[in-house]
C-alpha angles and dihedrals in degrees: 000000000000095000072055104058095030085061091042093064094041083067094045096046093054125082093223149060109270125237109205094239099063086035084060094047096048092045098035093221117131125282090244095040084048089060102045100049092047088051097053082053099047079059096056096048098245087113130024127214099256099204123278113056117281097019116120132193131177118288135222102253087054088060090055093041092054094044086053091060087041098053091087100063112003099104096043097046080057096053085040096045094045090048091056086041098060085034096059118019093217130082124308132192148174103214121185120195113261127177116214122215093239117011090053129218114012160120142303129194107225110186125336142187108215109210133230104257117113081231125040149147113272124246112141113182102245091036135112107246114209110223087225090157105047098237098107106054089042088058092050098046087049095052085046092052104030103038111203106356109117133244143150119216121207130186144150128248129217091261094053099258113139118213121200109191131190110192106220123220139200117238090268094055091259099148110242101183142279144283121221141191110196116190136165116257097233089068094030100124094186138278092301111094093022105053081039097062092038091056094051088040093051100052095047101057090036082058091052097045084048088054101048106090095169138353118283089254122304114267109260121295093007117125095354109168120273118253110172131088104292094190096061092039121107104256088230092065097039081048096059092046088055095056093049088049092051082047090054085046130044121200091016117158123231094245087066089038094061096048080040086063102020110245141091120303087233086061087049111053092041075062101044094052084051085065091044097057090048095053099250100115136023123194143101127235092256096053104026141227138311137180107247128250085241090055086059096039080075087075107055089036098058099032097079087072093034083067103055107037074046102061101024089097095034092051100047099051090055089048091053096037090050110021089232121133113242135200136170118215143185144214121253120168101302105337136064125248117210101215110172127013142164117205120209120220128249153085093303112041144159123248125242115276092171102152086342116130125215130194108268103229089066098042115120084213082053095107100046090044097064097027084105092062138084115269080238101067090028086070096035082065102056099049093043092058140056129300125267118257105195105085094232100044106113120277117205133039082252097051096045088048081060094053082034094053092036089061091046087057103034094040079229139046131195123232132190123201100349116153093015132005116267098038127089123182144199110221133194131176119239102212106215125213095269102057097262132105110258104177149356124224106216119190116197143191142123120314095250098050100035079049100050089058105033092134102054092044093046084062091038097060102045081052094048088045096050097047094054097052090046084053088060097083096040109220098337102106090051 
């Protein structure tokens, strides 16, 4: 079971589809090992067959999975993560611990926010991240012995990036993970603004972890009971809805979790250990269980390209049917990120956004991106970032919460001439698996057409929107 799941997160934690062969070397199980166990899995739609034979990618039922673990904190590390990223300028990440087979003990990203900056410091989300300065394993081993009590670490690697690292805690003092500003030392200014932000960053993430008692509700069709025969069932397969189960519920014990699943509690608890030992739960008899920060940081890491093999086909047929131009962006720090767009031909058209940010408070995605978050920080955000270009985009914290609240009404909102003068768009949020808004599908065009068929586009893009996050989990919810 453990060699299972081990291999099963080797796949996760990686940004391409698996040969066995690779899959063998990193784990250090056997070829043909290697082989059987992906193929149960395959079967049970944690992985997919990626093409060619003996190539395995994530399945469907592992996205959900993963957004399930996430749906305690996902929105909240974003607005966290946004916040030290405007604070600071430099990268930002949420790391979890995350021992690897063969390297031994170390370090995920999360989730990150890169900078601007032509040079700075790495810390993609989905990466391992190697504790050259110190700081981080000393942030780790001080949540770990001191419990709750706060600190930021700092230290210096060989190549002259200073890290700066707050360990996070849940309300019982069980460490969760850490937060980290990584900066050059060539811009670093001193612990000021930085150990200030991480401070605030840290305690406001460490309150809402205090105050989460269990997930918001699994997505569909993730974690459901089990109602088969468990003793007859394979131990792979009772071991993966366990850990779903411990991912819908969080703090579970192992005696709930075994009605929950429908086998002993001695079963239980030899499988529980299994996930244990391959990072996907954390927990002791006495407190329960919980999914791991690492288990969620599957999510954030694979939905980038979620996203986009996602939208190509959605995105195209509106082009062509309306002959708008549609793009689907997402939220980073303080600027939007057009990830996927199709372009249609003629005498006015866009030009192209493909990977280029833009200043939020001028996006026209601007009010489906934040529609997740509190009023509060929503309006935090806009006066803490540029100032819109377009003449019409909303001017003030008080007129962008009414496009804001509009959209969350009307699953869509209209704006003219937002980002610059002479372009109106039609916005929707896509709601990811883990509560949050992922992305927003913006069709665009000029004022008098995307006017003259408001009505059309407004229903095109919920529907675009709501195809593309039901898309996110493959065929898993059915």
């Amino acid at each position: 079971m453990t060699g299972a799941l081990t291999l099963l997160a080797a796949v996760a934690e990686s940004t391409r589809p698996r040969p066995v062969s690779d899959l063998a070397r990193e784990t250090g199980i056997g070829v043909s090992t290697v082989s059987r166990i992906a193929a149960e899995l395959a079967s049970s739609g944690m992985l997919v067959k990626a093409g060619s034979t003996g190539i395995y990618d994530l399945g469907g039922r592992s996205m959900v999975l993963a957004a399930t673990a996430a749906t305690p904190y996902q929105i909240e590390a974003q607005v966290v993560l946004g916040r030290l990223s405007i604070a600071t300028g430099e990268t930002v990440c949420l790391l979890a611990r995350a021992d690897h087979p063969l390297r031994g003990p170390g370090f995920r990203v999360v989730s990150s926010i890169q900078p601007a900056w032509s040079l700075s410091a790495a810390g993609d989300t989905g990466t391992w991240l190697l504790d050259r300065s110190g700081a981080i394993r000393t942030a780790f081993e001080g949540a770990e012995r001191w419990g709750a009590r706060p600190g930021v670490s700092h230290g210096v690697t060989p190549a002259g990036v200073v890290d700066r690292v707050a360990p996070v805690w849940f309300g019982a003092g069980d460490p969760f993970g850490a937060l980290v500003v990584r900066t050059p030392d060539f811009r670093d200014t001193g612990h000021g603004r930085a150990g200030h932000a991480l401070r605030a960053a840290q305690a406001r993430l460490g309150h809402h972890l205090a105050n989460v008692e269990d997930a918001s509700g699994p997505p569909v069709g993730a974690g459901a009971a089990w109602s088969g025969d468990a003793a007859d069932s394979p131990s792979l397969e009772i071991g993966l809805r366990l850990v779903e189960q411990v991912a819908c519920r969080p703090w579970s014990r192992a005696r709930e979790l075994a009605l929950a699943v429908g086998c002993g509690p001695e079963r239980v608890a030899r499988l529980l250990a299994s996930a244990g030992a391959a990072g996907l739960i954390e927990g002791t008899p006495s407190a329960g269980y919980r999914a791991s920060l690492r288990l969620g940081g599957w999510y954030p890491a694979r939905l980038p390209a979620r996203l986009v093999g996602a939208a190509g086909d959605v995105l195209s047929r509106l082009a062509d049917e309306h002959g708008i131009c549609a793009y689907l962006t997402t939220l980073v720090g303080a600027k939007s990120i057009t990830v996927a767009e199709a372009i249609a031909p003629g005498e006015l058209r866009t030009a192209s956004w493909l990977n280029r940010p833009f200043p939020l408070t001028g996006s026209d995605g601007a009010p489906a991106l934040v529609s997740a978050m509190s009023d509060a920080d929503i309006v935090e955000l806009f006066t803490t970032t540029a100032r819109p270009t377009g003449r019409r985009f909303p001017r003030t914290a008080d007129d962008f919460l009414t496009v804001v609240h509009d959209l969350r009404r009307d699953r869509s909102v209209m704006i003219s001439e937002y980002g610059e003068n002479g372009l109106a768009s039609v916005t929707s949020p896509v709601h990811g698996l883990a509560g949050e808004v992922a992305a927003a599908v913006c069709l665009v065009g000029p004022p008098r057409e995307v006017e003259a068929h408001r009505v059309r586009l407004h229903r095109e893009a919920i529907g675009a929107a709501e195809t593309i996050g039901r898309r996110l989990a493959g065929d898993a919810l059915g």
